[in-house]
N, C-alpha and C positions, 0 to 999 in steps of 0.2 A: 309323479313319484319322485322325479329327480330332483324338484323346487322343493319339495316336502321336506326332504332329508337335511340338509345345510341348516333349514329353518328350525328343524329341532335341533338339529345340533347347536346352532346359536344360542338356541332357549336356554337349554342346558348348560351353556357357560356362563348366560348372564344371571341365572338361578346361582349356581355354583358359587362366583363371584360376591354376590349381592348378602348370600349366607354368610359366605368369609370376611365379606366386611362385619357383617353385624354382631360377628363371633368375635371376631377383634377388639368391635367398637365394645363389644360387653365385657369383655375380658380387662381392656383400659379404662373403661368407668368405673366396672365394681374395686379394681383395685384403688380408686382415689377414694370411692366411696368407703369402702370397707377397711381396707387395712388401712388407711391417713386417716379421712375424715372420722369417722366411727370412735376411731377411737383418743380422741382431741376432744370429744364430745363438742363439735360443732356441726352444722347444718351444709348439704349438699343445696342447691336447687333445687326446685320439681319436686316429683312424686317421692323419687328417694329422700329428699329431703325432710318429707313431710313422715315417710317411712321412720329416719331417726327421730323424729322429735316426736311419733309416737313408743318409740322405744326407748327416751330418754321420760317420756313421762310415765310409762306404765311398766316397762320393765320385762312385758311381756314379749314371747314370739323372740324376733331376730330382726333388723330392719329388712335382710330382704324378703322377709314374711309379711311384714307391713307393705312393702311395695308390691308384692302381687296382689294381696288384699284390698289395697285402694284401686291397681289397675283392673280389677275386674269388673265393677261396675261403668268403667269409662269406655271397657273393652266392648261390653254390652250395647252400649248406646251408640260406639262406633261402628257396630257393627250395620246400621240402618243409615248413619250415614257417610262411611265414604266406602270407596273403592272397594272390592275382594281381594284385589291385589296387595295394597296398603295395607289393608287389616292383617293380612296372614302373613307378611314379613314383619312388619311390626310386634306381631306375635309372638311370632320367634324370638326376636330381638328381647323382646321384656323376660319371655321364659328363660334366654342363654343367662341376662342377666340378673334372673333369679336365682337361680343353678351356680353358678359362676360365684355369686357373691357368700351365697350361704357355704359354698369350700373354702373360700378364703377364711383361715384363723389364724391367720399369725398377722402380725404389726409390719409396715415399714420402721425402720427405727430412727425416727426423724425427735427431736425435742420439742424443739423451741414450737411455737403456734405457727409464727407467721410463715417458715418455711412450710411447714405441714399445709396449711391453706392453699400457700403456691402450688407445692407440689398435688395435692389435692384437685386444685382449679386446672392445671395442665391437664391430669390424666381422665378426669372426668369429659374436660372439654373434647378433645381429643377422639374420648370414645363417643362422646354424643354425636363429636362431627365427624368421624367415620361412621355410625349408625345412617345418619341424615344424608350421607352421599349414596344410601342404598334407595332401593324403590321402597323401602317401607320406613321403621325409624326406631328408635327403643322405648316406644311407649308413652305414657304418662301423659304431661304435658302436651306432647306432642300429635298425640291423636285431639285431645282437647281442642287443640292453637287452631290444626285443620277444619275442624268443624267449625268455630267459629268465624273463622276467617272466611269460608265459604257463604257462611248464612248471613253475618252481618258485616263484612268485609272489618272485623276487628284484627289488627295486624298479628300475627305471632308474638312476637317480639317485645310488642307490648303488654298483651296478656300475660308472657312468661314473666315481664318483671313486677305486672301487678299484683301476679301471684308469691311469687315470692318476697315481696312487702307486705305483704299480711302475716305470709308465716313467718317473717322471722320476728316484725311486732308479736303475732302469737308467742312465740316460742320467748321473749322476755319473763316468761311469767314461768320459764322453765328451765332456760339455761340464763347465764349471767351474762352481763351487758359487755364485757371482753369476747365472749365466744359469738355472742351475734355480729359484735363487727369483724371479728375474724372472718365467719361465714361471707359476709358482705362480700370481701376482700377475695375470698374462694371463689363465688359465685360469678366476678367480677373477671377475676381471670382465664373461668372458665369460658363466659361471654366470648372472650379475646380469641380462646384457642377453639372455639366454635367456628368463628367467622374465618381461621386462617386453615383449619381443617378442611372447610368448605371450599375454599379457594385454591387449595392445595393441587397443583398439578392442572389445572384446568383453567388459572386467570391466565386471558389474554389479554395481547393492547387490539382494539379495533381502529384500525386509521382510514383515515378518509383524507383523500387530496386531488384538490380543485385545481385544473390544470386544462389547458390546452395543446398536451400534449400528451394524451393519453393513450394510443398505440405502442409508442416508443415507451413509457412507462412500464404499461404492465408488458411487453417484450421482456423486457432489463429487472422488473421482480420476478419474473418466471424464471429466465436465465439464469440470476443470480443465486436459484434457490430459496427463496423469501415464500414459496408458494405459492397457490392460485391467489389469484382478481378479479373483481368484478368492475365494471364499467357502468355508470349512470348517468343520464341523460340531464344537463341542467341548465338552468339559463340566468345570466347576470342582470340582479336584478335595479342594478347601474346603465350597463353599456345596452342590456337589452342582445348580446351576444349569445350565443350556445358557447356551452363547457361541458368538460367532459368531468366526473366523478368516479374516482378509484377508491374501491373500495375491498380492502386487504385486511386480513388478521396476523403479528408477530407476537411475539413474546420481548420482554424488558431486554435481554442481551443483543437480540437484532433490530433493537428499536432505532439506534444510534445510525447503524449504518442503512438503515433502512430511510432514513432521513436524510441523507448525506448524498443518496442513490438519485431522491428526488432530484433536491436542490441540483445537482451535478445537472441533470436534461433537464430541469426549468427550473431556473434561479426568480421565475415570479410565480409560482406553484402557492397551494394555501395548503398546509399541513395540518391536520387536525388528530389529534389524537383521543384516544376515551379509555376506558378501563372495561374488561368484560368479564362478567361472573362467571360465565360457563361456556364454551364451546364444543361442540360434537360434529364428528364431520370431516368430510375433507372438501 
């Protein structure tokens, strides 16, 4: 009983949490979609995207009418194949930002196109990459990506941009050739603010340094606060010697002296550095 209790309680925050992102994430997407994009008469990305350009051609509904309309059949098909977990935050996620987008009626009051697209590409991107940092995602596209990615190892990534080359060639035949590349130019920056939403708060540098003096090392990153180490076993494959390999995570502002630390106890040390997507843990 007493392991039991924490364990739910965890639950419960990570539920909590994971809700509050995708409330946000909906909350920042419908508004690039709705009040910018929407009404610029230009094109979102994805599902929503495909939402206005059934709303620029028929005139019918509302786009976020159209976006839950196309997500339900994708909803359906996901639902055999991925996760229960996935499907039912995701779900959310698409509903907040059905909900979300049909209150929005009023404009940002932006003129010009090209600011409107920026602005547009931030807020959407934003909320999709606050969506995607939850256990589930906002939908559309993004149940799509997962399935195929599993079944034929087709990237995301790639899918999302082969999909939206079709729709905005489609959408030629409905909006004017100025509003498709505005869209481009949206969709483009939204990509950007995807990848730094994702990144956001979570990239580390992962460093590795090959040394023969690796007690004394990790001692003096523990000491100095730089956090734990790991030590790995290695052998030069010159001298034929054993080495030692330390292996640590910082961040860009203690990278500098975290480098400085080495060199200081082995001025013949190999320092290697990488970039990391995501870290959890201590």
């Amino acid at each position: 009983m007493k392991l039991s209790l924490p364990n739910r309680h965890k639950l419960s925050q990570s539920m909590l949490w994971n809700v509050f992102l995708l409330t946000v994430g909906a909350l920042s997407f419908s508004l690039g979609a709705q009040a910018v994009a929407a009404h610029h008469g230009f094109l979102t990305g994805g599902i929503f995207g495909a939402g206005l350009l059934g709303w620029y051609a028929t005139g019918l509904f509302t786009p976020a009418i159209w976006y839950l309309l196309i997500n339900i059949p994708l909803f359906i098909v996901s639902w055999f194949q991925i996760g229960r977990q996935f499907f039912f935050y995701s779900l959310y996620g698409s509903l907040a930002t059905t909900v979300i987008s049909g209150l929005i009626t009023f404009q940002v009051p932006i003129q010009d196109h090209l600011y409107a697209a920026i602005t547009a590409g931030v807020l959407c991107g934003a909320g999709t990459g606050l969506m995607l940092r939850t256990l589930g995602s906002g939908g559309g596209l993004d149940l799509v990506g997962v399935i195929l990615n599993r079944k034929w190892n087709i990237g995301i990534g790639r899918f999302n941009f082969s999909f939206n080359a079709v729709m905005f060639l489609t959408a030629m035949t409905t909006i004017s050739l100025d509003m498709v590349i505005v869209s481009f130019i949206q969709v483009f920056v939204a990509s950007a603010t995807i990848e730094y939403a994702l990144r956001m708060g979570s990239q580390r540098k992962m460093v590795y340094v090959v040394t023969d003096r690796g007690e004394a090392l990790c001692e003096a990153i523990i000491a100095e606060g730089y956090g734990g180490a790991t030590v790995l076993k290695g052998k030069g494959a010159y001298s034929g010697g054993d080495r030692e390999i330390i292996l640590t995570v910082t961040n860009n502002i203690m990278l500098r002296r975290l480098e400085n630390l080495v060199f200081a106890i082995d001025d013949k040390a190999l320092f290697i550095v990488e970039n990391t997507f995501y870290v959890s843990g201590t």
